[in-house]
C-alpha positions as CSV (number, residue, x, y, z in Angstrom):
1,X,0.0,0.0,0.0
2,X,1.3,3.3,-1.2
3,X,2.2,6.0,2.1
4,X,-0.1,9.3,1.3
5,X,2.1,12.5,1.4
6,X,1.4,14.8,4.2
7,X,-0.5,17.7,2.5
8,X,-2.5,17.4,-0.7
9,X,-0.9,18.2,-4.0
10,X,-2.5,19.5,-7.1
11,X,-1.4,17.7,-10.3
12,X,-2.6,19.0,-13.6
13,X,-2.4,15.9,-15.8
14,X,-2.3,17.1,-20.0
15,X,-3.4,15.2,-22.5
16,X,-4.4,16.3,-26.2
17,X,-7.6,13.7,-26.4
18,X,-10.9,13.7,-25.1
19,X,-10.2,11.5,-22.1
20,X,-12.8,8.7,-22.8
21,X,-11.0,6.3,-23.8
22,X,-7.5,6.5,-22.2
23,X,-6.9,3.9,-19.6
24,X,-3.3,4.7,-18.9
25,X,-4.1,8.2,-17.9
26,X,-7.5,6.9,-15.7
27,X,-5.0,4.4,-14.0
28,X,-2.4,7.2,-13.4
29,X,-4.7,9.1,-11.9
30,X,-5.9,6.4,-9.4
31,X,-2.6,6.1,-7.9
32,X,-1.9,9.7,-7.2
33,X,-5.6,10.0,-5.3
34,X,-4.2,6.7,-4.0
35,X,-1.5,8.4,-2.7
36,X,-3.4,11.7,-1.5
37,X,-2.6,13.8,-4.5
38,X,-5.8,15.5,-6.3
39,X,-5.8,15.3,-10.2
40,X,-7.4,17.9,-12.6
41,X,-7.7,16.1,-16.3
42,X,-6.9,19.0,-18.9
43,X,-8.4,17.9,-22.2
44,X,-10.0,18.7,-25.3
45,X,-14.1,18.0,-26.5
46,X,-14.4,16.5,-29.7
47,X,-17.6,16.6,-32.1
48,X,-18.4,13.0,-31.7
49,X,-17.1,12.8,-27.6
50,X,-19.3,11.5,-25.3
51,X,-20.3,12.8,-22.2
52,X,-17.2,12.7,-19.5
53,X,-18.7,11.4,-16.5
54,X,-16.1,11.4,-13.4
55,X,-14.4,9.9,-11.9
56,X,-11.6,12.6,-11.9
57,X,-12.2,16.4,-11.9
58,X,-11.8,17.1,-15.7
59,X,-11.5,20.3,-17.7
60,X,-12.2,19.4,-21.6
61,X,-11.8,22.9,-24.1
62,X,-13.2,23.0,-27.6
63,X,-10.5,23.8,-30.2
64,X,-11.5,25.3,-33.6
65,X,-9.8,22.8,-35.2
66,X,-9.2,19.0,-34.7
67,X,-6.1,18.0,-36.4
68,X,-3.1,19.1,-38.3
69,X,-0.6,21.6,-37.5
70,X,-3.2,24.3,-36.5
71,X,-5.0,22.2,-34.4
72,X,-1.5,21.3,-32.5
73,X,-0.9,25.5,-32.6
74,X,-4.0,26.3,-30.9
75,X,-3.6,23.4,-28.1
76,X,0.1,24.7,-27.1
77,X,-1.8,27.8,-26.5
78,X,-4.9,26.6,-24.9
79,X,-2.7,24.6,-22.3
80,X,-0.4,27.6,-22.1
81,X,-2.6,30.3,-21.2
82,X,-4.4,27.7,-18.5
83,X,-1.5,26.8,-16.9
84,X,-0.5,30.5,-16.0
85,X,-3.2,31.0,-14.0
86,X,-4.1,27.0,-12.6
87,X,-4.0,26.8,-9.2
88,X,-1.1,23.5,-9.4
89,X,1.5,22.1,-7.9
90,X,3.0,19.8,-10.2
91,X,2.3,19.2,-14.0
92,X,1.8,16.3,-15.6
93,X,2.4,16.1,-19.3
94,X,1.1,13.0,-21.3
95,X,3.2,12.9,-24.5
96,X,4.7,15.5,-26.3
97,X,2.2,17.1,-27.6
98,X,1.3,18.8,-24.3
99,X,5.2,19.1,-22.9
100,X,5.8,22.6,-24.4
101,X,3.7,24.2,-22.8
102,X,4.2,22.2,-19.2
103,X,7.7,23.2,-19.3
104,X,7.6,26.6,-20.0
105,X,4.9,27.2,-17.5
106,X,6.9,24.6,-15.3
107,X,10.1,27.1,-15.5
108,X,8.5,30.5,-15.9
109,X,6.4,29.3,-12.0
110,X,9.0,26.8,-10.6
111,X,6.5,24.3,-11.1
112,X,8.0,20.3,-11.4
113,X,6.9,18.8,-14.6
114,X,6.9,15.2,-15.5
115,X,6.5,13.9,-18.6
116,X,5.2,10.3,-19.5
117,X,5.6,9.8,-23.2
118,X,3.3,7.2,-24.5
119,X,5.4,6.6,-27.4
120,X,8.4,7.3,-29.6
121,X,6.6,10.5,-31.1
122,X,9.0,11.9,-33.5
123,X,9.5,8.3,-35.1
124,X,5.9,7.6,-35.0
125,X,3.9,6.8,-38.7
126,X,2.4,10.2,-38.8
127,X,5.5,12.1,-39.4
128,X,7.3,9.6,-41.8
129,X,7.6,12.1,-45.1
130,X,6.8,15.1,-43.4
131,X,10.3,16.4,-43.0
132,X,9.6,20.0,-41.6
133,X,6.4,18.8,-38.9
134,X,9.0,15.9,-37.5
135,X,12.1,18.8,-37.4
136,X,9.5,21.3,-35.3
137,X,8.6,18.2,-33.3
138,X,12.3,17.1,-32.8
139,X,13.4,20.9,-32.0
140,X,10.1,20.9,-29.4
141,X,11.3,17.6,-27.6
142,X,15.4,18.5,-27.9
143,X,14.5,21.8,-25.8
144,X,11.7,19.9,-23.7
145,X,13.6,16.8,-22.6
146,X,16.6,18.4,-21.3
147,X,14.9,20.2,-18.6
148,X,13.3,17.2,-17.4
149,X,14.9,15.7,-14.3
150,X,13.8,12.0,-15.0
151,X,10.8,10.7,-17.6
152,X,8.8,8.0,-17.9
153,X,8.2,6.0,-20.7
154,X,5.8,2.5,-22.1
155,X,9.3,0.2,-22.3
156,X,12.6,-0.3,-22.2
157,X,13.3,0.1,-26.0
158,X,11.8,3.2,-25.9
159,X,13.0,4.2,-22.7
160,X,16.9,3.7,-24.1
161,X,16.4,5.7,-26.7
162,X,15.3,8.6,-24.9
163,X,18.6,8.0,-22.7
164,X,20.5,8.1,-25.5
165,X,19.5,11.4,-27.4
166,X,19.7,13.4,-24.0
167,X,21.2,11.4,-21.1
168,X,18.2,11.5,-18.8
169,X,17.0,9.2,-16.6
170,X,14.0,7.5,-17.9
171,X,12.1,4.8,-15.8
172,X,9.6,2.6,-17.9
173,X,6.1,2.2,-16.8
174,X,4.3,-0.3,-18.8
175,X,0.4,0.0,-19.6
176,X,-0.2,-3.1,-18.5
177,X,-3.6,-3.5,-17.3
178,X,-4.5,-4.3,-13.5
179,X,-5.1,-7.4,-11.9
180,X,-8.5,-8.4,-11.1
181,X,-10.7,-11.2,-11.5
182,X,-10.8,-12.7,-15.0
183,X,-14.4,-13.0,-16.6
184,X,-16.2,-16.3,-17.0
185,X,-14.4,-18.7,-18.7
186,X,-13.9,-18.8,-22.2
187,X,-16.3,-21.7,-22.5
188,X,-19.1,-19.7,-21.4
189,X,-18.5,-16.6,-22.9
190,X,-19.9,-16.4,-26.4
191,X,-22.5,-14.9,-25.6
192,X,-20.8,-11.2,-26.1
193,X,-20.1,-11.9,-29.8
194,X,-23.8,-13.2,-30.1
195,X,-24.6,-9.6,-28.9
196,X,-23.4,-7.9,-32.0
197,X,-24.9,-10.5,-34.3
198,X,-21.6,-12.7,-34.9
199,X,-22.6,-16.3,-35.5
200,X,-20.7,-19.2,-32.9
201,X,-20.1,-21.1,-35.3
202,X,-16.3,-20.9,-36.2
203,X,-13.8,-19.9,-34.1
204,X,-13.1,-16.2,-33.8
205,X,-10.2,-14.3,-34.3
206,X,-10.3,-10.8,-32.7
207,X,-8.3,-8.0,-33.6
208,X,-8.5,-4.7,-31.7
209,X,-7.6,-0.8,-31.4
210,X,-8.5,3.0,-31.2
211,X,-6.2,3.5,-34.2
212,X,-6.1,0.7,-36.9
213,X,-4.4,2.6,-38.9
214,X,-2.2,2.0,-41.8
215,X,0.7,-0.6,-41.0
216,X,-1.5,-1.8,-37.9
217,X,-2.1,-5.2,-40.0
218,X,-5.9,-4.9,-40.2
219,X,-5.7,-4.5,-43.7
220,X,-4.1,-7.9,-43.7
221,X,-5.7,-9.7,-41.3
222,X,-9.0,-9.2,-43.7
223,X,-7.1,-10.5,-46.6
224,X,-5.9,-13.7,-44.5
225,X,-10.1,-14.8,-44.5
226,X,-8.9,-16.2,-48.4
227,X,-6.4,-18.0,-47.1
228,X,-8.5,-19.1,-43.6
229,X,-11.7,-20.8,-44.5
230,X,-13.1,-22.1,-41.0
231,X,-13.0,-19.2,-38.8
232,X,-14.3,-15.4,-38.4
233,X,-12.4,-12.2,-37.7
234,X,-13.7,-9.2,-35.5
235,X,-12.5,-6.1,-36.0
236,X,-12.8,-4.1,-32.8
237,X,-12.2,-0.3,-33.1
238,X,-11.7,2.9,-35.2
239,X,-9.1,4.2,-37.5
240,X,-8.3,4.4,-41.4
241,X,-8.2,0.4,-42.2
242,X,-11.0,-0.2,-39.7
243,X,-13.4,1.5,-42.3
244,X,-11.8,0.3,-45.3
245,X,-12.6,-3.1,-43.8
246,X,-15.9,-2.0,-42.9
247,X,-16.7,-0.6,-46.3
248,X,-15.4,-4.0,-47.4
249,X,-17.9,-6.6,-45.2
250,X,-20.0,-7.9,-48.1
251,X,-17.2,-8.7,-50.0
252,X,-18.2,-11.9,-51.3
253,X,-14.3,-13.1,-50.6
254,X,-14.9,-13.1,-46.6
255,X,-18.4,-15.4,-47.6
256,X,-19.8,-13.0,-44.2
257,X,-17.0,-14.0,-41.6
258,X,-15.9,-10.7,-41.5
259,X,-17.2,-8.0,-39.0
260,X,-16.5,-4.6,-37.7
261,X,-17.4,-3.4,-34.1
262,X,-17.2,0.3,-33.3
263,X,-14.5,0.8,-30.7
264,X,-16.2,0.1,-26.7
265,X,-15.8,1.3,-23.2
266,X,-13.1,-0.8,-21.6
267,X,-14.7,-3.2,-19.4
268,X,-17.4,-4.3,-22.3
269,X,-14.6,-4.7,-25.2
270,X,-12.6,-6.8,-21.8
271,X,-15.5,-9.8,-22.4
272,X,-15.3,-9.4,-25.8
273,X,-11.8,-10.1,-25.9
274,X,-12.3,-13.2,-23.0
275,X,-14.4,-14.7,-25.7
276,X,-12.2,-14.7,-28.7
277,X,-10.6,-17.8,-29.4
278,X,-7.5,-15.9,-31.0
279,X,-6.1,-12.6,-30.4
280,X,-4.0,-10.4,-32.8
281,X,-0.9,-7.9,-32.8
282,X,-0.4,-7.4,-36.2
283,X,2.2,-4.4,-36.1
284,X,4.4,-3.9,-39.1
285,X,8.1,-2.1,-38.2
286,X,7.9,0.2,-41.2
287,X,8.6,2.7,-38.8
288,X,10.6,3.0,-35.9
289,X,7.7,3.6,-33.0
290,X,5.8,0.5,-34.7
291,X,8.9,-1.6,-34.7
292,X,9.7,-0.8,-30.9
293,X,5.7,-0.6,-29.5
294,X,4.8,-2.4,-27.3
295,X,0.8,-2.4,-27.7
296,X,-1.9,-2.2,-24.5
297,X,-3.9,-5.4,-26.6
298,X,-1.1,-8.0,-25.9
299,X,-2.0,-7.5,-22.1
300,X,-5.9,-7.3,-22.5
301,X,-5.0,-10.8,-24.2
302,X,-3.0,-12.1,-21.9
303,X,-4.8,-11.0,-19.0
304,X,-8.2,-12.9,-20.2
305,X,-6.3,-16.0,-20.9
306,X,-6.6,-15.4,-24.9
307,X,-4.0,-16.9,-27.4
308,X,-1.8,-14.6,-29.6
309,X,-0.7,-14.4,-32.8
310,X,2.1,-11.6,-33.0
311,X,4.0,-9.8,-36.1
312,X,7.8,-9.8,-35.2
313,X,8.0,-6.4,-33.0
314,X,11.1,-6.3,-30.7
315,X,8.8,-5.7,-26.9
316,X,6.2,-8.3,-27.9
317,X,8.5,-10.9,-29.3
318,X,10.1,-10.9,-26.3
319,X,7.1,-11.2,-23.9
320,X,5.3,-14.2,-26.3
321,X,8.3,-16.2,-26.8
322,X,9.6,-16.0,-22.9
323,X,5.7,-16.3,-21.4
324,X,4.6,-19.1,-24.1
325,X,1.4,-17.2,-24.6
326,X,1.2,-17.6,-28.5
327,X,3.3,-17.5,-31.7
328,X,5.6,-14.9,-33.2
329,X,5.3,-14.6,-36.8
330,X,8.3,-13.8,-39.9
331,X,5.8,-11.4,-41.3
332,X,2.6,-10.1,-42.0
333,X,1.4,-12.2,-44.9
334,X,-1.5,-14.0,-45.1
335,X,0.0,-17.2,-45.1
336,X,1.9,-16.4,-41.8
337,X,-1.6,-15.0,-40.3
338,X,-3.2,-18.3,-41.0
339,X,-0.1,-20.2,-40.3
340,X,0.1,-18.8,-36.8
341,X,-3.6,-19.1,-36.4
342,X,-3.5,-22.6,-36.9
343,X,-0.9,-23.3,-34.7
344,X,-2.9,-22.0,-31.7
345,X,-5.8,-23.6,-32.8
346,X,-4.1,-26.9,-33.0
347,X,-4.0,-26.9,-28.8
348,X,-6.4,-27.1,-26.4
349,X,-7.7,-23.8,-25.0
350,X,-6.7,-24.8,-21.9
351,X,-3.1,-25.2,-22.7
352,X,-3.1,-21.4,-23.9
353,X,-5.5,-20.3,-20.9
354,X,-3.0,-21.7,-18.3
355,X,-0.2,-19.9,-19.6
356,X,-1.9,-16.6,-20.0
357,X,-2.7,-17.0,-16.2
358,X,0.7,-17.8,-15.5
359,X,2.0,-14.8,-17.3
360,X,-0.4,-12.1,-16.2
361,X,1.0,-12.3,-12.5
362,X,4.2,-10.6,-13.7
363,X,2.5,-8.4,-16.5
364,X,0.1,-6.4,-14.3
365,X,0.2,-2.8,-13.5
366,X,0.9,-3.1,-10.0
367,X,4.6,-4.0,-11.1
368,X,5.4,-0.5,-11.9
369,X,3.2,1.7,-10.7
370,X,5.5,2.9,-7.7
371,X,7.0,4.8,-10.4
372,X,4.6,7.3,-10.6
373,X,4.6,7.8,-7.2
374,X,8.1,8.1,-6.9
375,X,8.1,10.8,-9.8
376,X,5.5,12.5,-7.8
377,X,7.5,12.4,-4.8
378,X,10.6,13.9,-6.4
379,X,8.1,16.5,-7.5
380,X,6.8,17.0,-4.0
381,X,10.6,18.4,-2.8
C-alpha cells in the first residue's frame, strides 16, 4: 500500500484527447488520489465525444480545429494560457504534444513537470515524409527533454532511446492492465459476440484498437479470410483500415465471416476479448515507434487467458516467446496470419488459458506503478 504524502498536491495531468478512452491516464490518476494527490484532467471535447462522467475532476476545451498543424498550434496555446493561472503544484504532461507548454509554465512558475511519453513521437507513422512537422517536433522535444529531471516512458526500448538522445533518466512504466478477476471462462462466454450479431459457429479471431491505422495489419488480417476458411475475424475499433474493412464486409471473398465493431468502453470490449478464441498484434516495423511498440492489446490478451498471434516487434516478441502465450510470426502475410492461427488452434484452449494465467502475474500494473509515485514524490521536494 502506497504511504499518502502529508498535504494534498495539485497535479494537472495534460493530454491532447478527449479522455474517454484513455486507460493509462485513468489508472495514473488512481494512484496519485491513492497516494493523497488530487488530479485535474486537462483535455480537449471532440464533435463526436461523449459525455465525461467522473471519476476525476476534468477540464475538456473546444478547439476550432481537430487535427493538423493548427489544431496542435491552438492546443500549445490553450494549455499555455491555463496553466499560467491553474492553481497546481506539479504538472503532468502526457506525451509530447502537451510538454511545451508544461515546461515553459513549469520554468517560468517553478513548477516540477513530468513527462510520461506514450510513445516514440518523432519516429511515429504520422510524421514519416513530413520532414519539416518531424524537425518542429524534434526541436520541441530536444528543448523539452533536457529540462526534465527523470521521464517516464511505455518500455525499455523506448525508454533507451530517450537515454541516449539526451542522457536523462527514464524509468519505464508499462500500460499493463490491472489485476482483477478474469471474466467467466472462455467456455461460457460467447455470448458477447452473439450480442453484436456474430454467428458461434467458427472460431473467432479478434483484432482490436483505437487506431487501426495503416501498418497496424488490419488490412491484412482481412485479406488472410482467403487464405482461412473455418474461422471469423472481428474487428474491434476505429481508425483508417477499420473502415476500409468495414466498407469492405459484403465482399463476397470473406463469404460473411468478417465483422467490424465500433470501438467500446473498456470493461465491455474486456469480455469481448475473453471470448475470442485468437487474439492479434499485427504491427508492421515500417517505422521505428511500430517496430519498438509495445501495444496495450497483448496485455488485454493475456490478461483474459486469450492466445496470440504476433508480427515480429522487438517488446512483444520478447514477452510471447519468454511467457509461451502464442506464436511470433516472420511477417505479416496472409500465409503467416493463418499459419500462426493454426498453430494456436491446433491446442487445447486450456493449454493457452494456463499460460496466459501464468503470465499475467508478472505483467500487471501493480509491477510498476510505484514509479509514478516516486516521480510524484521527487516532484513534491
Amino acid at each position: 500500500m502506497s504511504s499518502k504524502v502529508t498535504s494534498e498536491k495539485r497535479v494537472a495531468v495534460l493530454v491532447s484527447n478527449d479522455l474517454t478512452f484513455d486507460q493509462r491516464v485513468r489508472k495514473t490518476c488512481e494512484v496519485m488520489i491513492e497516494s493523497g494527490y488530487i488530479p485535474t484532467l486537462v483535455g480537449r471535447e471532440m464533435p463526436d465525444s461523449q459525455r465525461y462522467t467522473g471519476p476525476f475532476k476534468a477540464i475538456r476545451f473546444t478547439l476550432k480545429k481537430n487535427r493538423g498543424p493548427l489544431f496542435y498550434l491552438e492546443l500549445q496555446r490553450t494549455l499555455y494560457k491555463w496553466l499560467k493561472t491553474a492553481e497546481v503544484d506539479v504538472i503532468w504532461a502526457n506525451d509530447l504534444d502537451t510538454l511545451l507548454p508544461a515546461i515553459l509554465i513549469g520554468r517560468r512558475r517553478g513548477i516540477h513537470v513530468v513527462y510520461d511519453s506514450h510513445e516514440f513521437f518523432t519516429e511515429a507513422a504520422g510524421l514519416s515524409g513530413r520532414p519539416f512537422r518531424r524537425f518542429v517536433w524534434l526541436m520541441i522535444e530536444r528543448y523539452c527533454v533536457p529540462k526534465l529531471n527523470r521521464m517516464l516512458t511505455v518500455n525499455e526500448s523506448i525508454a533507451g532511446k530517450y537515454r541516449e538522445r539526451y542522457g536523462v533518466k527514464v524509468d519505464v512504466l508499462r500500460n499493463m492492465p490491472i489485476l482483477k478477476e478474469v471474466p467467466e471462462k472462455y467456455s461460457l462466454l460467447r455470448e458477447p459476440f452473439a450480442k453484436y450479431g456474430i454467428p458461434l459457429d467458427l472460431p473467432i479471431l479478434l483484432l482490436q484498437g483505437a487506431y487501426m491505422d495503416k501498418d497496424r495489419g488490419a488490412k491484412d488480417a482481412v485479406e488472410a479470410l482467403e487464405v482461412m476458411s473455418d474461422v471469423r475475424l472481428v474487428l474491434v475499433g476505429s481508425g483508417v483500415e477499420w473502415e476500409e474493412s468495414r466498407e469492405r464486409l459484403n465482399n463476397p471473398k470473406w463469404k460473411g465471416r468478417l465483422h467490424c465493431i465500433p470501438k467500446l468502453p473498456y470493461d465491455e470490449l474486456r469480455k469481448l476479448t475473453a471470448a475470442a478464441d485468437v487474439g492479434l498484434s499485427l504491427d508492421k516495423g515500417l517505422h521505428p515507434n511500430y517496430l519498438l511498440s509495445l501495444p496495450n492489446k497483448l496485455f488485454d490478451f493475456i490478461h483474459v487467458g486469450l492466445p496470440i498471434v504476433a508480427s515480429p516487434m522487438v517488446e512483444v516478441s520478447k514477452i510471447v516467446e519468454e511467457s509461451g502465450v502464442g506464436v511470433v510470426i516472420s511477417e505479416v502475410t496472409s500465409t503467416k496470419i493463418a499459419s500462426g492461427v493454426s498453430e494456436i488452434l491446433s491446442q487445447p484452449r486450456e493449454f493457452w488459458y494456463e499460460k496466459c494465467m501464468k503470465a499475467r502475474e508478472d505483467y500487471h500494473w501493480g509491477v510498476d506503478s510505484h514509479l509514478i509515485n516516486e516521480n510524484l514524490a521527487e516532484a513534491s521536494k
